[in-house]
Steps between C-alpha positions, in 0.01 A plus 500: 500500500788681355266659251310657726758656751656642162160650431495597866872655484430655128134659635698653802757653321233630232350670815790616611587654169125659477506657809816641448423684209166614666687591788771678292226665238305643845882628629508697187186604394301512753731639816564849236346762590433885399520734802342839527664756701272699756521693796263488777592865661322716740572837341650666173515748246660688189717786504587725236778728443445623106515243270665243774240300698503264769260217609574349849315270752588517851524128643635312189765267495831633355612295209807737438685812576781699256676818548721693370723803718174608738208395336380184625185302244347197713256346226216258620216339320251743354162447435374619130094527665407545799208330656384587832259351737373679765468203825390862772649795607821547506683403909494752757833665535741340736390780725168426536551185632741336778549195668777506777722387657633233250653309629206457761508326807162523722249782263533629181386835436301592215479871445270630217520900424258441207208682411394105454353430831344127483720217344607157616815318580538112425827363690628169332789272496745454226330172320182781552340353784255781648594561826315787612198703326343816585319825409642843673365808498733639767803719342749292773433166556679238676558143365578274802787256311620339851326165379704465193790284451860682410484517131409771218176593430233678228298789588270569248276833578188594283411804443125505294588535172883546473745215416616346866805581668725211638752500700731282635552427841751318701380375839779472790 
């Protein structure tokens, strides 16, 4: 009897001791990791003044900034290729395309100056419950939100081809 609760004890700590040093060995080796630096930015470019050049992104995070008297360096991450993948046109300008007022309490406007004249709006909830879908062809159109519980909100309008334009919206 005492043999076996010694092989018992011994086999548990032997367990112990293996998963330990698995446990340790994954900690180390397996936990390390190499990151790459990128930048997912909307817009950028190079400028050159003689033999000085200057890559920048517009939307990058900034890692650092250094000056000295008044010139002011903010670094970021820069990308040594570029790939880029075209998902549609490029948004409609913020002028294009309006929905007021926000905060709304009875109807949201929606106000398109576009030369796109037929696109759809999906209205959803923020765990992306669709609310409200619908195609317009109108340039003003009225979205009756009087049903909807005080909260914020997605509006999501789709426009053919171009990427769609959300917007946030706060209901009173």
């Amino acid at each position: 009897m005492k043999k076996k609760n010694k092989r018992k004890k011994l086999r548990a700590r032997l367990l112990a001791i293996v998963i330990t040093g698995l446990l340790t060995t994954f900690t180390i080796y397996g936990s390390a990791q190499t990151l790459t630096p990128q930048a997912v930015c909307t817009a950028g470019g190079t400028l050159s003044a003689g033999s000085v050049y200057l890559d920048f992104t517009i939307g990058q995070v900034i890692d650092e900034s250094l000056s000295a008297g008044n010139i002011l360096l903010t670094q970021g991450f820069q990308q040594g290729i570029l790939n880029f993948t075209a998902i549609g046109k490029t948004p409609l300008n913020a002028s294009e395309l309006s929905a007021y007022p926000n905060p709304v309490t009875g109807r949201l406007m929606l106000k398109n100056n576009s030369q796109e004249t037929n696109y759809e709006f999906i209205l959803s909830s923020m765990q992306g419950k669709i609310l409200l879908k619908q195609k317009v062809t109108a340039p003003l159109f009225t979205v009756n939100t009087g049903n909807l519980n005080p909260g914020l909100y997605l509006l999501s309008v789709y426009f053919n081809d171009y990427q769609p334009v959300v917007y946030k919206i706060i209901k009173q």
